[in-house]
C-alpha positions as CSV (number, residue, x, y, z in Angstrom):
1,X,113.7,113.0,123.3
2,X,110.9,110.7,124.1
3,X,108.0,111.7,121.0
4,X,104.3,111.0,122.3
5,X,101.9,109.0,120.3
6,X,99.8,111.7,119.6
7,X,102.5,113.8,118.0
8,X,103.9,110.6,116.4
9,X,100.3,110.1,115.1
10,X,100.4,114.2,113.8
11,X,103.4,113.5,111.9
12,X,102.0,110.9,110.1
13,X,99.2,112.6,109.1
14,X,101.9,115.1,107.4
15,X,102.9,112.2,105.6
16,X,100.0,111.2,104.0
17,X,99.1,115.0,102.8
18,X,102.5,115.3,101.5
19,X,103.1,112.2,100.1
20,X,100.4,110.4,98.6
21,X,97.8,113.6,98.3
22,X,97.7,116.6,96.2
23,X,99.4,118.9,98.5
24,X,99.1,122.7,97.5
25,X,100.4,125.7,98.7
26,X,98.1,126.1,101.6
27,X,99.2,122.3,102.6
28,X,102.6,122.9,102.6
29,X,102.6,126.4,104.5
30,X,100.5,124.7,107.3
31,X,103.0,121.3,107.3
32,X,105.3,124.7,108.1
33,X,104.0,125.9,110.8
34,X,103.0,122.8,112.6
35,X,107.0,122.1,112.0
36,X,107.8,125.2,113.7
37,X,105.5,124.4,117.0
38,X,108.6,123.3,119.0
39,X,111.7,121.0,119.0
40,X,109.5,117.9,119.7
41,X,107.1,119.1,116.0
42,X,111.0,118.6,114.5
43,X,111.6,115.9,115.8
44,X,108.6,113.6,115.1
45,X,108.8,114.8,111.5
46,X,112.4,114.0,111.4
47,X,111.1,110.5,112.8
48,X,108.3,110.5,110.0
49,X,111.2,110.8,107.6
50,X,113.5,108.5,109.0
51,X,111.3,106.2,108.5
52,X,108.9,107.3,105.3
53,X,112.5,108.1,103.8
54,X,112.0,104.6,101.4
55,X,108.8,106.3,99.9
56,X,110.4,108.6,97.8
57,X,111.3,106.3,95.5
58,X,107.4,104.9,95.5
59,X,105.6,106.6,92.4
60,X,103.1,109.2,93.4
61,X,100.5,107.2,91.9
62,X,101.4,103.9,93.3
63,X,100.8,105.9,96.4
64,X,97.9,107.2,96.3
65,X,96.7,104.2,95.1
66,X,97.8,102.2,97.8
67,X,96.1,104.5,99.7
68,X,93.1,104.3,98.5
69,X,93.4,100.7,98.5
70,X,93.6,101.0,102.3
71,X,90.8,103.3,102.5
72,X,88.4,101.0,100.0
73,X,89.3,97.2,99.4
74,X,90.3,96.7,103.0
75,X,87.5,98.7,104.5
76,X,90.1,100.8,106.1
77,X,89.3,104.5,106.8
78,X,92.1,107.4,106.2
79,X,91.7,108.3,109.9
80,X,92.7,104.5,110.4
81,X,95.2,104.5,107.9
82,X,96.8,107.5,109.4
83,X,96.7,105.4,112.6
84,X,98.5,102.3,111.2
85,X,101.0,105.0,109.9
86,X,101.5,106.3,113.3
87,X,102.9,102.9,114.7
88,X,104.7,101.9,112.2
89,X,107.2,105.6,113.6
90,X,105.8,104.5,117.2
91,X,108.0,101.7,116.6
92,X,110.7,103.3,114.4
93,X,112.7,102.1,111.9
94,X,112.8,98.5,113.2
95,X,109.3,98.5,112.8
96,X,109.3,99.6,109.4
97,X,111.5,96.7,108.8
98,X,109.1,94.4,110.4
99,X,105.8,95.8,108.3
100,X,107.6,95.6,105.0
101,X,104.8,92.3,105.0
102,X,102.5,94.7,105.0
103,X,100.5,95.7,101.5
104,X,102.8,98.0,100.3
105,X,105.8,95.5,100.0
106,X,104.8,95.3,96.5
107,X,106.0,99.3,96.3
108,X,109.6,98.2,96.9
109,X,112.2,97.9,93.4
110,X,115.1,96.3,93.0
111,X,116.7,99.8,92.5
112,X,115.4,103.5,93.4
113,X,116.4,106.8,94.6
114,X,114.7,109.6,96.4
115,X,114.0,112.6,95.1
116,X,117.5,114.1,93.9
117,X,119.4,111.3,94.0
118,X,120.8,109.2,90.8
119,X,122.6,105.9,91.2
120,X,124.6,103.7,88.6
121,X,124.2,100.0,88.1
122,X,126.3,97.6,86.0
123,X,123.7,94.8,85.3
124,X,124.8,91.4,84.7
125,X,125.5,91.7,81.1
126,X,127.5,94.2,81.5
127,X,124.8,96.9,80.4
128,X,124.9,99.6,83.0
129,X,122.1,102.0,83.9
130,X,121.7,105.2,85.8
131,X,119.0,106.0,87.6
132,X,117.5,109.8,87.8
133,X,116.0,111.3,90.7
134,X,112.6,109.6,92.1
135,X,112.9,106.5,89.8
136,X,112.2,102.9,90.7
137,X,113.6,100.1,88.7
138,X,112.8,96.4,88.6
139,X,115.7,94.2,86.9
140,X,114.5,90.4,85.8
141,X,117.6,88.3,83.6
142,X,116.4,84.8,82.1
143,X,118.2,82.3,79.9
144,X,115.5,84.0,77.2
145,X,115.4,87.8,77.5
146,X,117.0,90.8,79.8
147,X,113.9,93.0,80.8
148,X,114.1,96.3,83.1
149,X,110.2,97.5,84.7
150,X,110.9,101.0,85.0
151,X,108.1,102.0,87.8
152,X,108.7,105.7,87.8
153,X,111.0,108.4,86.8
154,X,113.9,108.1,84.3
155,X,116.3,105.8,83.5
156,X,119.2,105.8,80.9
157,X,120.5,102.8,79.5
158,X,123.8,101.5,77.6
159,X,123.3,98.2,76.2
160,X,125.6,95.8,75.9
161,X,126.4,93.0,73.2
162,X,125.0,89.9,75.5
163,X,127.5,86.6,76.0
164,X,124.8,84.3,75.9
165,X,124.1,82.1,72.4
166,X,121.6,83.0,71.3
167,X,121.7,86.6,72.2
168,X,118.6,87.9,74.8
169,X,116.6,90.7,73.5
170,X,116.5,93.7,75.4
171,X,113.5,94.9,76.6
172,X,112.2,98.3,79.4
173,X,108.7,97.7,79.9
174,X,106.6,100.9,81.0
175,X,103.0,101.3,81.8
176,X,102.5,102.6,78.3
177,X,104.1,99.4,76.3
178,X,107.6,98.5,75.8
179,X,110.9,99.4,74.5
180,X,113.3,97.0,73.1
181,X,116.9,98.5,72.4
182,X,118.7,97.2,69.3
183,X,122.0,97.9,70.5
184,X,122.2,100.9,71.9
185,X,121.8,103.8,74.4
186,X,118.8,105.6,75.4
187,X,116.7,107.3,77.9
188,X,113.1,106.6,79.3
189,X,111.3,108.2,81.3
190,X,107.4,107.8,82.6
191,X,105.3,111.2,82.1
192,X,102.2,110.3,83.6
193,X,99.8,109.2,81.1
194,X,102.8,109.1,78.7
195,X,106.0,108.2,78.1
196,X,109.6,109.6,76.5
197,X,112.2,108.2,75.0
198,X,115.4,109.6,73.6
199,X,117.9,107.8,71.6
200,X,121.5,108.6,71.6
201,X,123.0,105.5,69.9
202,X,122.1,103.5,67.4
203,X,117.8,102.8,67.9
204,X,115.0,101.4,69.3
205,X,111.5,100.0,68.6
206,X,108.6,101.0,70.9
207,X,105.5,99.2,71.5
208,X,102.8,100.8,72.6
209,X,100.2,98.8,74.3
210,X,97.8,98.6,71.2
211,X,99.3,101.4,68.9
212,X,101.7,100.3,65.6
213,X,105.2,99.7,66.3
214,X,107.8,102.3,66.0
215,X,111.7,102.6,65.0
216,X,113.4,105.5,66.7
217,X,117.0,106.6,65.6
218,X,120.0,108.4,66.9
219,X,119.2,111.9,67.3
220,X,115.2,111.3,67.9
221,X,112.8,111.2,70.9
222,X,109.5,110.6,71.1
223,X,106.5,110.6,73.2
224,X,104.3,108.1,73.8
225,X,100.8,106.4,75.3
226,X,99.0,103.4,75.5
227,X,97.7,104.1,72.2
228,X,100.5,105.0,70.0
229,X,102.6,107.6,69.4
230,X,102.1,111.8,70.3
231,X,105.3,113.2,68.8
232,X,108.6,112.6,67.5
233,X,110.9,115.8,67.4
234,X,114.7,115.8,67.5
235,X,117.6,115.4,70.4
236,X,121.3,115.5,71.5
237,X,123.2,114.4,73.8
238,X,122.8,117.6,76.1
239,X,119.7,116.1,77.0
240,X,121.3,113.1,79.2
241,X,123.8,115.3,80.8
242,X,121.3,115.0,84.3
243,X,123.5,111.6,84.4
244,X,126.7,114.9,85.6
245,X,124.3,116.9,87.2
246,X,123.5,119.4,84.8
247,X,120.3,120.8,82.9
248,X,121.5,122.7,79.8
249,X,118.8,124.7,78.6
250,X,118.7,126.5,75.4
251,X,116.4,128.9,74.9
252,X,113.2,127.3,77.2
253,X,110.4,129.1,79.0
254,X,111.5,130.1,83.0
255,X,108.6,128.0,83.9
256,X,109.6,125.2,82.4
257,X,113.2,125.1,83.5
258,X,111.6,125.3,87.0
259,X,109.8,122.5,86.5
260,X,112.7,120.6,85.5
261,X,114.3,121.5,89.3
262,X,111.3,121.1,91.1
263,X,112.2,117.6,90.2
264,X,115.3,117.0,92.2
265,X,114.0,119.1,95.2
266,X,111.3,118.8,97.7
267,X,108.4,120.8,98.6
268,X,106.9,123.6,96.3
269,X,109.2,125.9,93.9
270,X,106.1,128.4,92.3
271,X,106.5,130.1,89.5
272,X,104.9,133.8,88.9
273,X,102.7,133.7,86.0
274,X,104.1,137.2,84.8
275,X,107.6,135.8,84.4
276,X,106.4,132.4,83.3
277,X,107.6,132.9,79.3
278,X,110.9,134.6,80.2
279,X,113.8,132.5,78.2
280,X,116.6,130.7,80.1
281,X,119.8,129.7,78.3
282,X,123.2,128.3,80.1
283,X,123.7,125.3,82.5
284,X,122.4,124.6,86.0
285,X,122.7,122.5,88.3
286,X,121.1,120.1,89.6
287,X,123.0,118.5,92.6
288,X,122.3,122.2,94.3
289,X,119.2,123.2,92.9
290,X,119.4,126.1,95.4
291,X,122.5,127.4,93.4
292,X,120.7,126.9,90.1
293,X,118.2,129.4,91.1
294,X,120.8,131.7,92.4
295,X,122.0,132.1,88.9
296,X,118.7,132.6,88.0
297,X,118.3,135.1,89.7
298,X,121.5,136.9,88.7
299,X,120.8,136.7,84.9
300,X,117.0,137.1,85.0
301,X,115.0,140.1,86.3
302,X,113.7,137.5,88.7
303,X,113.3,137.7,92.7
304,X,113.7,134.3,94.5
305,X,111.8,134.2,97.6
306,X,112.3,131.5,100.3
307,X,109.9,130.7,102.8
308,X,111.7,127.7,103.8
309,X,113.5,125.6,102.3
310,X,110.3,123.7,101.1
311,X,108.8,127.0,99.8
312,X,110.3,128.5,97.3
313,X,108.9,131.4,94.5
314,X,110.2,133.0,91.6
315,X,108.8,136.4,90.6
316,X,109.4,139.5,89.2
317,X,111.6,142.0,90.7
């Protein structure tokens, strides 16, 4: 089906509202019905995806600033941005390829996944690392240290003893400061201004940026900014089990177990304010988030209500 340029050009709007701008509910349910127009609507947005597919593993932030950088520092308006947009799926995905010149080459890790996804990595020490959903990792070995750049999402990591004499430290730098593992394995995962770790072996010592260095042992997370630390509470092992698919909650607010899926799925999954604080115990899943909130549903007094696919509430019966 040959798209038009206009169309093309529509899709690409949809990307930026969905993508790199605070989409809400009003957003989303319009993206619908535009979608719905015809088979051509479908098929540019399939196009827009096909080719937009790489920026779900680009941070939300790193987006929207990018954008903005288009808008401001290169005197480039979002009408005009959307523009460029629409010839980059004009020209499909071989002209994604060819743009990857283009400013937001920077944007690309050395490992990602879209939203969902995980992927595990045996570095060259023979650490390995897996990747959650929407994460972006950059890996740089030297002869003098082993350092991860975790961009965005979650990683967990399981060190291990280094060949080389003398031995490299180990370090995952965050926007927040750094993490150096002392032989162990951990998780870490960026939380907008902040950022967690959990400790599953052995420990750690976070840096924050300009805050007082921290050890954190086996059995602790703890939750950190620029500045120093927020909190340190407890953990176990249940808490890395997303590396199997699987969210075990015990005892947690509805809301916040929704906001744990809403993770690994796209679009909007809404949560009524008047079941909000009900509490959710068992295991879910999170390679079919759809299933997850058919149990749900089946042990709560909960309705689950589906637009779409990318529309999704929970409320009370």
């Amino acid at each position: 089906m040959k798209l038009s340029e206009e169309l093309l050009e529509e899709a690409a709007d949809w990307v930026v509202t969905l993508h790199f701008e605070a989409a809400g509910d009003a957003q989303w349910l319009a993206f619908e019905r535009w979608r719905g127009q015809s088979e051509a609507h479908r098929a540019a947005w399939s196009r827009a995806e096909q080719v937009f597919g790489t920026f779900d593993a680009v941070p939300g932030e790193v987006g929207r600033q990018a954008l903005r950088q288009l808008d401001g520092l290169k005197g480039m308006s979002r009408r005009r941005a959307v523009r460029l947009l629409g010839t980059l799926l004009v020209a499909g995905p071989a002209g994604w390829l060819a743009a990857r010149h283009a400013p937001w080459d920077g944007w690309m890790a050395d490992a990602s996944t879209g939203t969902g996804g995980r992927k595990s990595l045996t570095l060259g020490d023979g650490s390995r690392v897996v990747l959650n959903t929407a994460s972006a990792l950059d890996i740089r070995f030297d002869p003098n240290e082993r350092r991860l750049h975790l961009r965005n999402g979650e990683v967990l990591i399981t060190t291990h003893a280094d060949s080389m004499a003398p031995r490299r430290p180990f370090f995952v730098d965050v926007a927040q400061g750094r993490v150096e593992a002392l032989g162990t394995r951990f998780s870490v995962r960026q939380l907008g201004e902040q950022c967690q770790v959990a400790v599953f072996e052995q420990r750690v010592e976070i840096r924050p940026q300009s805050g007082a260095r921290v050890i954190l042992e086996a059995g602790q997370q703890a939750w950190f900014d620029s500045h120093g630390m927020r909190r340190i509470a407890a953990v176990d092992d249940s808490a890395a089990l997303w590396e199997q698919g699987m969210l075990v909650a015990r005892d947690l607010r509805l809301v916040d177990v929704l906001t744990e899926l809403s993770r690994y799925r796209h679009g909007v999954l809404r949560c009524d304010p008047q079941v909000a604080d009900l509490r959710v115990s068992g295991a879910l899943s999170l390679v079919d988030t759809d299933l997850a909130l058919t149990a749900l549903e089946r042990t709560l007094p909960v309705r689950v209500s589906r637009v779409s696919r990318y529309w999704v509430s929970v409320a009370a019966l």
